[in-house]
N, C-alpha and C positions, 0 to 999 in steps of 0.2 A: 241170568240171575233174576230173581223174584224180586220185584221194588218192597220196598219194606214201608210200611205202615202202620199206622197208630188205629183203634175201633173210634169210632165219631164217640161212643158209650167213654170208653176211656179217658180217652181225650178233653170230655166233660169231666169226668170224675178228678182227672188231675187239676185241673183250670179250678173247679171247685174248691180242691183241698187249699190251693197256693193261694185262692181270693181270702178263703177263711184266715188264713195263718194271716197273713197282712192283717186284715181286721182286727184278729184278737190280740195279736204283738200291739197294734197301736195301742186298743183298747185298755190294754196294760199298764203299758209307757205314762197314760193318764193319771192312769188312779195311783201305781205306785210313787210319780213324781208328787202326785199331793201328798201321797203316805210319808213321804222323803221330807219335803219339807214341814209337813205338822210335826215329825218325832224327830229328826236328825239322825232317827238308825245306820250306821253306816252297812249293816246286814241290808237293809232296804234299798240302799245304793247300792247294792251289790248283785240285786236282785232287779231291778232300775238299768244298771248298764245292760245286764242279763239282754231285759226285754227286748234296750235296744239297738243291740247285735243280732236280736229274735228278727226285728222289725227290718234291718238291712237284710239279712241271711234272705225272710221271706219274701222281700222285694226281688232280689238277685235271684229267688226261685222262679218265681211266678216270671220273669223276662227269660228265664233258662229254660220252663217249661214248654211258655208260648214256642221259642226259637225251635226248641228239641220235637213239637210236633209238627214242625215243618213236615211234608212228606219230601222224601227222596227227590234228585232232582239231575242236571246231568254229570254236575260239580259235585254231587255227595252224592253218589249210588249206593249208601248204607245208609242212608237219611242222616239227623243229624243230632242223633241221642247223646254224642260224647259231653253237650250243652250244660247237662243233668251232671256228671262229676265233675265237672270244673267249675260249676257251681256249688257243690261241696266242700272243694277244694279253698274257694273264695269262704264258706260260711266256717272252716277251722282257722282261716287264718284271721277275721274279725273275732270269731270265739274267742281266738288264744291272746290276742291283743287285750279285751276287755280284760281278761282273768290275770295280767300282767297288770295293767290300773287298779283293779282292786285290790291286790297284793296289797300295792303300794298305800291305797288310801290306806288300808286298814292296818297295817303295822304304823302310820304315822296317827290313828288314833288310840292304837294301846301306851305310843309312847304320854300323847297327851288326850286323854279321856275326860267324857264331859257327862252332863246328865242327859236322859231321852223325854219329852214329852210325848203326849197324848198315845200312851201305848196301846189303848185298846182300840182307838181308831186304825191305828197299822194291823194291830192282828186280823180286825175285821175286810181290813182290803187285801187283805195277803190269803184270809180263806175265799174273797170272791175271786182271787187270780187265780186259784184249784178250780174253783169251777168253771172258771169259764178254760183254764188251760183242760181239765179232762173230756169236755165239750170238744173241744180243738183235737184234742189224741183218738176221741172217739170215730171222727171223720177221717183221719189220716189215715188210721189201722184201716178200714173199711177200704180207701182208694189201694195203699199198698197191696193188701193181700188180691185185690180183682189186677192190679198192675204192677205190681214188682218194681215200683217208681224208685230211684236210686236217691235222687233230691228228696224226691218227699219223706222218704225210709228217714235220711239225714234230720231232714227236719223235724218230724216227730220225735227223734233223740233227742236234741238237746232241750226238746219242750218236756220231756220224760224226764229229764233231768231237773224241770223247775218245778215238778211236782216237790221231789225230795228237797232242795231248796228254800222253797215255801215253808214248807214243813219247818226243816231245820230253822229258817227265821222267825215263825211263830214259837218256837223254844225258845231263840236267843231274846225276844222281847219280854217272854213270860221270865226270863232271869232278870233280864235286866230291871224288872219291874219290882223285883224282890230286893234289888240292889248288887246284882253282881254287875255291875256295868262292863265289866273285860269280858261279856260272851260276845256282847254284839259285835263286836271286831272278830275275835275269835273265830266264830260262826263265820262272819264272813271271809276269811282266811281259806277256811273247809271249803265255804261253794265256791271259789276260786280256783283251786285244787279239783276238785272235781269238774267244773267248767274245761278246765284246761285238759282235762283226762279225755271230756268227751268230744273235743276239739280235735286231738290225737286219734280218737277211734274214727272221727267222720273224717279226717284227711288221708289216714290210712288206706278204708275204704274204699274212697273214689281215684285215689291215684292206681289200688288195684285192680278199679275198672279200665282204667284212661290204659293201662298195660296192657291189655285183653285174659287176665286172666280168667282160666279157664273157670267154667261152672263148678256149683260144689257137687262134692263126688257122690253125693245117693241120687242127683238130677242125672248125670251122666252114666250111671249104674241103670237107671232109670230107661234112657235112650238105648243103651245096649239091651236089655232083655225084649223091648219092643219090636228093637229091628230084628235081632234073631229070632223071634217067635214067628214073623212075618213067613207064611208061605213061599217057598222056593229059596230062602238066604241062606247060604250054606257057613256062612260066618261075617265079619265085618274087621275093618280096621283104619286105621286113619282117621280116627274121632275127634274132632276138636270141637269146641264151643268158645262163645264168649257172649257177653251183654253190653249193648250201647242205649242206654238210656230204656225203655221200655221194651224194647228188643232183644230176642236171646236168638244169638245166631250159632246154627248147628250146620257142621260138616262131616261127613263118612262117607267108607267105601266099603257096600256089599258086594259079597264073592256070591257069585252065580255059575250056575252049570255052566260050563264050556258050551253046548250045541245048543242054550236058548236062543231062540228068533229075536234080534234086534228089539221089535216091539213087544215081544213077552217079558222081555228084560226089563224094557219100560216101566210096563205095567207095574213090575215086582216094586221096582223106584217106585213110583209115584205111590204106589200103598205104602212104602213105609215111610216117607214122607207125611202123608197124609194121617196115619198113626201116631208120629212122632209131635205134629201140630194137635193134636186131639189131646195129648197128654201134656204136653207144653205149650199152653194159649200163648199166641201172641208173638211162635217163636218162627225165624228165617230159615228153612229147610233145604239142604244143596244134598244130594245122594248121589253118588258116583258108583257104576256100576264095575264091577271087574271079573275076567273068568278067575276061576276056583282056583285051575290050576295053576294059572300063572303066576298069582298072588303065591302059593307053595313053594313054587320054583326059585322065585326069587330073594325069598324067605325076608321082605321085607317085613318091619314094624313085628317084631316076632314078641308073641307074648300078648298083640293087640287080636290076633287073628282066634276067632271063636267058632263054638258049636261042631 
């Protein structure tokens, strides 16, 4: 079996994203805690606990990262990417925690509501938490798409989420300022609700990693038409995949002539192997050879058996 490894490139680029997310989670936590206490917005408190669930989640990455680029060792011969959803798993269950407290603040200020000051100082720290959050999404997108990072995917969610948030809180202060004072509760209410939606999609997620479920089906359409294009494969079956943190691990068996030579068989293995890494960076390639016929005879995996 192939030790399975991270690229030193990657490896940077995730350490990078998880240092960033730290940063601007604190960076946040600052300025919205002044914004909190100059207005009293409970939207801003809401946006406040937000950041510093952001701030634990991103700490709990960046330790899940470090751990997950362990390389392979004799105790984990898969390395030790499973780090990356169980650190997912930890960041829906401080999500869903916080968006329970907020609930709660904010139904006990609709019952007893008060006035907000200094409104347009909050609005002004809530458009600099967009920018410096699309600044943060801009880095993340860029590390996922070269890595396929499961944490990081995670984490850039619920910071996707505090765009809309924002947003949504610079409305409730612009009401409030007019004198609707029941939005700012209100509003926070919403990004509560939605906090907790996307708490739900990122624990989802990673526990359907932590199961091994299989790759999505145009990746694994994907591996089929590669290996059967390959010279000499008369079909394939016994496909499985799955992903452990950075790693996508790929299993099949190609059907070969019956009277191939040992080492032509090889050969054939190792080119589609070598194919199948070339279309899927970064992924663990096992290729098990089998004769043609016997796979026929047996009539195993029927239905998986092609070409």
């Amino acid at each position: 079996m192939a030790i399975v490894t991270v690229s030193p490139e990657n490896g940077k680029r995730l350490k990078l994203a998880a240092i960033a997310s730290v940063i601007t989670a604190g960076s946040l936590i600052l300025a919205k805690l002044a914004a909190w206490f100059m207005t009293g917005s409970v939207s801003i408190l809401a946006s406040l606990i937000d950041s510093v669930m952001d701030s634990l989640a991103s700490l709990i990455n960046l330790l899940a990262i470090r751990y997950a680029l362990q390389p392979a060792d004799a105790e984990h011969r898969f390395g030790h990417g499973k780090a990356e959803p169980l650190a997912g798993l930890a960041q829906a269950a401080f999500i869903s925690g916080s968006a329970v407290f907020l609930v709660l603040h904010a139904v006990d200020r609709l019952r007893y509501p008060h006035s907000l000051e200094h409104l347009a100082t909050g609005i002004g720290i809530m458009v600099f938490s967009i920018v410096m959050t699309l600044g943060l999404l801009a880095i993340q997108r860029h590390v996922i798409k070269k890595t396929g990072s499961t944490a990081i995917r995670a984490d850039a969610l619920h910071y996707a989420t505090d765009l809309l948030t924002n947003v949504s809180i610079i409305l409730a202060l612009f009401l409030a300022s007019l004198g609707w004072t029941w939005a700012d509760p209100v509003f926070a209410i919403g990004v509560a609700i939605y906090i907790f939606y996307s708490a739900a999609r990122i624990g989802y997620d990673a526990f359907q990693i932590l199961m091994d479920r299989e790759l999505p089906p145009e990746i694994q359409g994907k591996i089929r038409t590669i290996a059967l294009s390959q010279a000499g494969v008369k079909g394939i079956h016994d496909l499985r995949t799955r992903q452990s943190g950075p790693t996508r691990f790929i299993q099949l068996h190609v059907e070969l002539d019956d009277n191939l030579p040992l080492t032509e068989a090889h050969t054939i293995a190792d080119g589609v192997e070598r194919a199948i890494r070339a279309a899927v960076p970064g992924a663990d390639v096992i290729v098990h050879e089998d004769p043609a016929s016997r796979t026929n005879q047996t009539g195993r995996n029927k239905g998986w058996s092609e070409k």
